[in-house]
Every structure is written in structure tokens, then in C-alpha cells.
LUMGU-174042 format. One record per residue (C-alpha): residue in three letters; x, y, z. Coordinates in steps of 0.1 Angstrom, whole numbers, padded with zeros to 4 digits, always signed. Each point is the difference from the previous one (the first is absolute). Example, Ala and Ser with C-alpha at 12.3 -4.5 7.8 and 13.67 -1.06 7.14 Angstrom:
ala+0123-0045+0078 ser+0014+0034-0007 
This chain:
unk-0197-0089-0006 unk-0035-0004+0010 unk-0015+0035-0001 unk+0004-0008-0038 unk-0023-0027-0001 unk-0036-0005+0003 unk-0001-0031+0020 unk-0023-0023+0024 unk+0014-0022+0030 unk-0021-0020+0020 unk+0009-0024+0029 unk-0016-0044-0005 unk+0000-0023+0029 unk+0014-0033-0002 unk-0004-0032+0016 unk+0030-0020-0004 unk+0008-0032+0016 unk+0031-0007+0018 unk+0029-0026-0001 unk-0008-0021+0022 unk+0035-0004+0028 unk+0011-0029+0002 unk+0006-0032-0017 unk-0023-0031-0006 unk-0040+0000-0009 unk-0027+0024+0018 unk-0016-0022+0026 unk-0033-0005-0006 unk-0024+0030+0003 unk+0027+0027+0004 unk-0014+0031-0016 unk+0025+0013-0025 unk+0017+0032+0013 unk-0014+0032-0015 unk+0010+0035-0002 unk-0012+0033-0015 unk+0022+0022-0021 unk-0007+0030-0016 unk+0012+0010-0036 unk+0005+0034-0010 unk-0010+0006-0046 unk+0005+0030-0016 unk-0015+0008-0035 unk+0015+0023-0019 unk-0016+0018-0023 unk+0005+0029-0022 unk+0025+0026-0003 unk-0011+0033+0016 unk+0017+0021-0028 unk-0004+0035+0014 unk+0013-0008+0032 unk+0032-0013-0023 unk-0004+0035-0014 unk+0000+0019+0025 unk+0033-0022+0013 unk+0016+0009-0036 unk-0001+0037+0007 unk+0009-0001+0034 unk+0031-0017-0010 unk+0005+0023-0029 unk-0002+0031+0014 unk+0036+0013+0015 unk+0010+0025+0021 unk+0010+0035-0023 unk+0018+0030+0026 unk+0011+0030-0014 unk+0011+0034+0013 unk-0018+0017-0030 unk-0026+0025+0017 unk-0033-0008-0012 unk-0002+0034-0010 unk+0028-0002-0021 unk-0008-0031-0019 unk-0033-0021-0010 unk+0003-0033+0016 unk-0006-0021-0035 unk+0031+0018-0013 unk+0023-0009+0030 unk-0016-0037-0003 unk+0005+0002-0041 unk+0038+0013+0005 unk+0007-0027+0028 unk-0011-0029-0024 unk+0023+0014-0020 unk+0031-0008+0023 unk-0006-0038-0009 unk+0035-0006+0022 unk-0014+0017+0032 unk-0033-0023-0001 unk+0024-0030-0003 unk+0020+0006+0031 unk-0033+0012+0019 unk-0019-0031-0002 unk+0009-0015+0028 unk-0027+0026+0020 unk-0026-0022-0017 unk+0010-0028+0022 unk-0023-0006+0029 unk+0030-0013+0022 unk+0026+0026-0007 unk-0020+0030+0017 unk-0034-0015+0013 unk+0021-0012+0037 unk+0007+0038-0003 unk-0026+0021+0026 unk+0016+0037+0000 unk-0032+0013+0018 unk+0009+0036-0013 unk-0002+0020-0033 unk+0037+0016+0003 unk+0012-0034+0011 unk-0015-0011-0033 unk+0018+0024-0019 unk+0033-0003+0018 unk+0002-0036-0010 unk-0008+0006-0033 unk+0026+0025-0006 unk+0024-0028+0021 unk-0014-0023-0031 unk+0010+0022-0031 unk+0033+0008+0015 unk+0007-0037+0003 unk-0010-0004-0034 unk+0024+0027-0014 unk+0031-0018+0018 unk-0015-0033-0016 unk-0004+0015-0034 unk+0037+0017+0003 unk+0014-0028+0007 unk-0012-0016-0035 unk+0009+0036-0015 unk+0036+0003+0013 unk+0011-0038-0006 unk-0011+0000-0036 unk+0009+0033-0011 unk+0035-0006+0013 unk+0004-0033-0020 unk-0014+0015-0034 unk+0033+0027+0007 unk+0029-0035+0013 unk+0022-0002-0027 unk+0008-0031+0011 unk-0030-0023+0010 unk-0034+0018-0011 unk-0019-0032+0016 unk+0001-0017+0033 unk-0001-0032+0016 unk-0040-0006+0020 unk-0010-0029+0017 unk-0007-0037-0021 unk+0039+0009-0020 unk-0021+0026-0023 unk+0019+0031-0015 unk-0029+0027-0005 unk+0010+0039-0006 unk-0035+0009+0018 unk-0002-0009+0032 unk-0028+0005+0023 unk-0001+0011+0034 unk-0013-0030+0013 unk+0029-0017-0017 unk+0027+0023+0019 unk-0016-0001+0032 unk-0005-0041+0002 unk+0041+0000-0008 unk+0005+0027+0027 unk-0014-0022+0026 unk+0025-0022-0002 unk+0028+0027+0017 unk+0003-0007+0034 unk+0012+0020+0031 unk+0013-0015+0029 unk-0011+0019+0032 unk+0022+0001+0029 unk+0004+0022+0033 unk+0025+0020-0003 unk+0027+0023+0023 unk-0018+0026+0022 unk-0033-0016-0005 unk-0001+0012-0037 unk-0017-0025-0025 unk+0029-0017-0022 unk-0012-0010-0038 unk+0021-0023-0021 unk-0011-0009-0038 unk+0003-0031-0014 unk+0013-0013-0031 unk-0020+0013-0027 unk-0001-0016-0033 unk+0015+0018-0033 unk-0032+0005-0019 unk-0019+0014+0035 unk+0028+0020+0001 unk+0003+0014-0033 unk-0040+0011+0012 unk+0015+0027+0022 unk+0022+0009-0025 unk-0029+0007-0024 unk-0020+0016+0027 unk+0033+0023+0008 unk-0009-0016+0039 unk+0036-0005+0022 unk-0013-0035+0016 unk+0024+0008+0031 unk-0027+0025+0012 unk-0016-0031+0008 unk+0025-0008+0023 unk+0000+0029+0025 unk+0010+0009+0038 unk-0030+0011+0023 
């Protein structure tokens, strides 16, 4: 970007000299036709390192909220026993990303703190869903791995994983008697369903009257 330049830019006039329309030679003392242009040069120079810096630790700083009372617990120690919890940072990074939350004007501080509370308890279901599918395929006697996208057997799958095959169930919406909201589910594949099995998840509550 340029902030992170030192640069110069300065604007040269041009005389060129035009094609001339036509076909066949100029008659004799027709002026060639002229025009000016102008041509925009930047320089750059060097690097302006501590506005780099300063970048660096804006992008490195993330967001830390605890319901610890201050009172009740020195700051550095809540920090020191976060980094500590290597598997929360993981599945929090996404809050470094300008475009997840920047588009995001709450206006309020308890709006703030709603949606962060609507954050962690999204995280929880996404970090159960990892929890329960794996922890009931180390206790299958019968197939302790399962079968993930790309043909690849893996005993560890990730939530990501799950979720990408569970958007392949489809449910067929349709109007239904007294003005009630008819939902039909589709075929879904052995190894998706063997996911709700895992999960302990009926898929036909998918597939409700309302």
C-alpha cells in the first residue's frame, strides 16, 4: 500500500504527433497534427518501516473478554492463562479479519456485548460438534474412522469437515394443509448420515410441520 512508501509523483506534458486519417501522402504544407498528453511518474522510494510497525501491532493485537472482575484477577494473569488455551486462540482468529466484523456498526456497548456472547456460544456448538463426532468414533467397535471429502478415512475430523458434508442435505419446502409449512428431506448420503449418528442428531427434525 502506499502509506508504506516514501514516494514522489509528478505530472510531464507531452507533445505527441498524431496519425495522420486517411490514406495517401500529406499534401504539401499540411502541419502535422499535434496533441498534448499528460503522463502521470511515481518514484518510489523507501520503506517507511515504522508506519509498517505500527501496521504489525495493529494486526497483532486481538480482542481478549473475560468475565473475571478486575478486582478479582490482574489482567496479565487472565492474558498469561488465555495463551495458555492454544485451542481457543485457534478457533478465535477469525476476529482478526477486517471483513468478518469491520461491516459490523452495533452503535452501543451492550449490543457489543450481546454479540459477543452470540459469538462464544456459536463457537461452543462448533467445537461440540468436533467433540461429540470424534469421541464417539474412538468408542465404534466397528469403524473407529470415517469417510471425509477427497475418498480420505481420517479418525479426527474437524468441524469444518462435518459442516461442508452437512451442506449437502437438502429439504424440499412445500405449502402444506391448513397453511402449515410442509418439509420433506432428501436423500442423504450414507457417510453424511452416519454424521448424525455420531452427533446422536435425528436428521428427521429437519423435516418438520409448521
Amino acid at each position: 500500500p502506499p502509506q508504506f512508501w516514501n514516494y514522489a509523483a509528478r505530472v510531464d506534458q507531452v507533445e505527441v504527433t498524431l496519425k495522420r486519417p486517411g490514406r495517401g501522402r500529406p499534401k504539401k504544407g499540411d502541419a502535422p497534427l499535434r496533441e498534448m498528453r499528460y503522463r502521470a511518474i511515481l518514484t518510489l522510494g523507501a520503506r517507511q518501516e515504522a508506519a509498517i510497525q505500527q501496521e504489525k501491532d495493529r494486526l497483532s493485537t486481538f480482542v481478549l473478554i473475560s468475565n473475571v472482575p478486575k478486582e478479582g484477577k490482574p489482567a496479565a494473569d487472565i492474558l498469561r492463562d488465555y495463551h495458555g488455551q492454544f485451542l481457543a486462540e485457534q478457533n478465535w482468529c477469525f476476529i482478526k479479519v477486517p471483513w468478518h466484523l469491520s461491516p459490523i456498526f452495533l452503535k452501543l456497548p451492550h449490543r457489543v456485548e450481546a454479540f459477543a456472547y452470540v459469538l462464544l456460544f456459536a463457537l461452543i456448538i462448533y467445537r461440540l460438534i468436533q467433540h461429540r463426532a470424534r469421541a464417539a468414533l474412538a468408542t465404534d467397535p466397528v469403524q473407529k474412522k470415517m469417510l471425509l471429502p477427497g475418498k480420505i478415512w481420517r479418525d479426527t475430523p474437524t468441524s469444518e469437515q462435518l459442516l461442508d458434508m452437512l451442506q449437502t442435505v437438502q429439504v424440499i419446502v412445500s405449502p402444506g394443509a391448513f397453511g402449515r409449512t410442509q418439509r420433506t428431506l432428501g436423500r442423504i448420503r450414507p457417510e453424511v448420515r452416519r454424521i448424525f449418528d455420531l452427533l446422536r442428531v435425528n436428521p428427521q427434525t429437519l423435516a418438520t410441520v409448521t
